[in-house]
C-alpha positions in Angstrom: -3.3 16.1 15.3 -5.0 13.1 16.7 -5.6 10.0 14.8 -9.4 10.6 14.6 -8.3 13.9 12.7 -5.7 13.4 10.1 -7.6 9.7 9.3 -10.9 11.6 8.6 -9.0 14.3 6.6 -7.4 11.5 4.3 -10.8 9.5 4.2 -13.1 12.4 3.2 -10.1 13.5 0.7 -10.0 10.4 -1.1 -13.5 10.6 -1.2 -13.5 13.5 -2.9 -11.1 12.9 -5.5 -11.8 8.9 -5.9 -13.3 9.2 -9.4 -10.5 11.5 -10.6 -7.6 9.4 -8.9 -8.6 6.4 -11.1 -8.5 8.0 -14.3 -5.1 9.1 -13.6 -3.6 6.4 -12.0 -5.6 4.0 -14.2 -2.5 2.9 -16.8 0.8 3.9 -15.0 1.7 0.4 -14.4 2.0 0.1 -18.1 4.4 2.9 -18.1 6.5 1.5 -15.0 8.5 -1.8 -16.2 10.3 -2.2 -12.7 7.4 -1.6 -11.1 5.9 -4.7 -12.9 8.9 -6.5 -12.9 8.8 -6.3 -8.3 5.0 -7.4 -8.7 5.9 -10.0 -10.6 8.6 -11.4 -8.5 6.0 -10.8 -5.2 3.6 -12.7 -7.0 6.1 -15.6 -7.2 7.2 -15.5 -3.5 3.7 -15.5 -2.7 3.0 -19.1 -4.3 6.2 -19.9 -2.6 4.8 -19.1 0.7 1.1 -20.5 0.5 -0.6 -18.7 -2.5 -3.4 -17.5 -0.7 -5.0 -15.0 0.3 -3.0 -11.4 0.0 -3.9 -8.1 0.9 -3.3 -5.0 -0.7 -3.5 -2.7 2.1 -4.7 0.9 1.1 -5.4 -0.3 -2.6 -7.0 3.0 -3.7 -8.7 2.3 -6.9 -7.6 -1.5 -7.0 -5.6 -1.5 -9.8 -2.5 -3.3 -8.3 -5.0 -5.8 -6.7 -6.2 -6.4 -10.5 -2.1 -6.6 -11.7 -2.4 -8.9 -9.0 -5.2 -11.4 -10.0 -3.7 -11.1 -13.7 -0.6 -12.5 -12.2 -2.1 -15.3 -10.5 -2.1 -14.0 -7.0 -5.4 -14.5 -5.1 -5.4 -10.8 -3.8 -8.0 -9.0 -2.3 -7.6 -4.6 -1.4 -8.7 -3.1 1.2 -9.1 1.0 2.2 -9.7 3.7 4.1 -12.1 5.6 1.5 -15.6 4.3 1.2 -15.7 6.6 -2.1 -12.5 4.8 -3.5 -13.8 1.1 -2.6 -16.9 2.2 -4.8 -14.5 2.9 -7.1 -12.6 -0.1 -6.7 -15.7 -2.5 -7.1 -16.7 -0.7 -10.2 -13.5 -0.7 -12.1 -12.8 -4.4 -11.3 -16.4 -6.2 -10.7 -16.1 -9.4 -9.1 -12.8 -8.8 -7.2 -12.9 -8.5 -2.9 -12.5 -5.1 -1.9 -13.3 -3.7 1.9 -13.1 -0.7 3.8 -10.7 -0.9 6.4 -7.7 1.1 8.0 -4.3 -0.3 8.5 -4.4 1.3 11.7 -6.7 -1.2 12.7 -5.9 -3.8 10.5 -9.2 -6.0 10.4 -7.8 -9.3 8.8 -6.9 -12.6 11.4 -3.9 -12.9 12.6 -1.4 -15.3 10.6 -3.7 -15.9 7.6 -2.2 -13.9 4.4 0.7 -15.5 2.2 1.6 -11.5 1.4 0.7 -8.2 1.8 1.3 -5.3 0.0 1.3 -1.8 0.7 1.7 0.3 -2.4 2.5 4.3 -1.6 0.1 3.8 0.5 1.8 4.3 3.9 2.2 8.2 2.8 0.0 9.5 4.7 1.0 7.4 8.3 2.2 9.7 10.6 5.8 8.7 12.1 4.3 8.0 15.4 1.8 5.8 13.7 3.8 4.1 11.8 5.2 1.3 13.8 2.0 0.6 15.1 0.9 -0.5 11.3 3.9 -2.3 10.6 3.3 -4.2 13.7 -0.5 -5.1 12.3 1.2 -6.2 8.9 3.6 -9.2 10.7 0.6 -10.0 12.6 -1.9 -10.5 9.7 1.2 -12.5 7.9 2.1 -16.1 7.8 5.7 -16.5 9.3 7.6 -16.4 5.9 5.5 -14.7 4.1 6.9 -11.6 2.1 5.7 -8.1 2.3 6.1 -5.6 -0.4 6.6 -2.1 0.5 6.7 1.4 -1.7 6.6 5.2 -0.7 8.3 8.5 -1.2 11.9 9.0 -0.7 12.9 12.4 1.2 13.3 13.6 4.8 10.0 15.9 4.7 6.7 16.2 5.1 4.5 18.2 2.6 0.8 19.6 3.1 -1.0 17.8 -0.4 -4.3 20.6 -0.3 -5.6 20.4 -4.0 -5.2 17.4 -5.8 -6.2 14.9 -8.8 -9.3 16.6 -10.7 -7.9 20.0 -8.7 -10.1 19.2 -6.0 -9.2 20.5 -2.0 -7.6 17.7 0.3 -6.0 18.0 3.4 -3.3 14.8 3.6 0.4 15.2 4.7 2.5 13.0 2.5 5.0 11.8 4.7 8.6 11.5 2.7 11.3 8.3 4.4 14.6 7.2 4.0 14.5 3.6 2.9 17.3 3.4 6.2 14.3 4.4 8.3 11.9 1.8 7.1 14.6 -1.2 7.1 15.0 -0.3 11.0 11.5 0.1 11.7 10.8 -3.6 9.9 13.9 -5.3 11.3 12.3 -3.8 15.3 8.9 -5.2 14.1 10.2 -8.9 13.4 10.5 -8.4 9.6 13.8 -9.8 7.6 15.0 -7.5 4.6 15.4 -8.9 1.2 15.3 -6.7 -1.6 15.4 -3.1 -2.0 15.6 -0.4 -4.6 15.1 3.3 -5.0 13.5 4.8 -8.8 12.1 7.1 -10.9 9.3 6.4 -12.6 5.6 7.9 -13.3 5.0 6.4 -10.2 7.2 8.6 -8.2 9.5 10.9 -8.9 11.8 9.4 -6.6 10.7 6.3 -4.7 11.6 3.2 -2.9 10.8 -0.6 -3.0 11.9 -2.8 -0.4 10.8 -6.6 -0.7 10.8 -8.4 3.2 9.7 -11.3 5.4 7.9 -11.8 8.1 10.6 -13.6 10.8 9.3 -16.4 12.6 
């Protein structure tokens, strides 16, 4: 499938379920105390490294971008669905939200203190994938963390019904935290931190906490 293809699938399914998605997604960080616990400590390496701005790349509904701002962080979400920015802006009014791709990362280069990426690189494609990570280093400061979570598994699953029980048509792409530490140590970004958990979240995921190299 080209890019053109399975980026318009994902942005017309998130469209279609945008509404839906934030009801159910609306209060799992209160059920995920690990979860917190990593956004908290981001949030602190942030002010370390600048405060200012951060970008929470593919932020759906925007409700880590709001965990965010509660924490102090001067985050700001973009993402692919027009439909789920709407959402976004309406659920947190007077918070920054764009539509953008991280394919095409539209933020200057060296200007965030962080970025984070919260499941939302489930949906790159493998051959994709570097190429967003690449866009990531170049929007960070040198030092700056990024904060990473996804899927565990070796597998790729067609998602074609989903929250609300309406049709979509998005792979969720499944990685090996292994696979993602090499892909980020090639793309000039140190390892820190990582874990793997259960949680509402996922039912098996992965965090890994890095920094952009000099």
């Amino acid at each position: 499938m080209t890019s053109e293809g399975w980026l318009a699938d994902t942005r017309v399914s998130y469209d279609t379920v945008a509404a839906d998605y934030a009801d159910q997604v609306r209060d799992l960080l209160h059920r995920t105390p690990y979860e917190r616990a990593v956004l908290a400590l981001f949030a602190d390496l942030v002010a370390a490294a600048g405060g200012r701005p951060v970008a929470d790349v593919g932020c759906g509904s925007g409700r880590v971008t709001a965990h965010l701002r509660r924490l102090g962080v001067d985050a700001f979400g973009t993402d692919l669905s027009p439909m789920m920015i709407a959402v976004a802006r309406r659920d947190h009014p007077g918070l920054r939200f764009e539509v953008g791709s991280m394919t095409d990362l539209d933020i200057p280069d060296a200007s965030l203190a962080g970025l984070v990426a919260w499941y939302s690189l489930i949906h790159i494609p493998d051959g994709e994938l570097d190429a967003v990570l690449h866009h990531f280093r170049r929007a960070l400061r040198p030092g700056a963390p990024l904060l990473l979570s996804f899927h565990v598994g070796d597998e790729v699953r067609l998602k074609s019904q989903g929250y609300g029980g309406h049709p979509m048509k998005v792979h969720v792409h499944l990685r090996r935290p292994g696979d993602l530490i090499t892909r980020l140590g090639a793309t000039g970004f140190a390892i820190e931190a990582q874990m793997t958990l259960s949680s509402a979240e996922s039912r098996e995921g992965a965090i890994l906490l890095a920094r952009r190299t000099p």
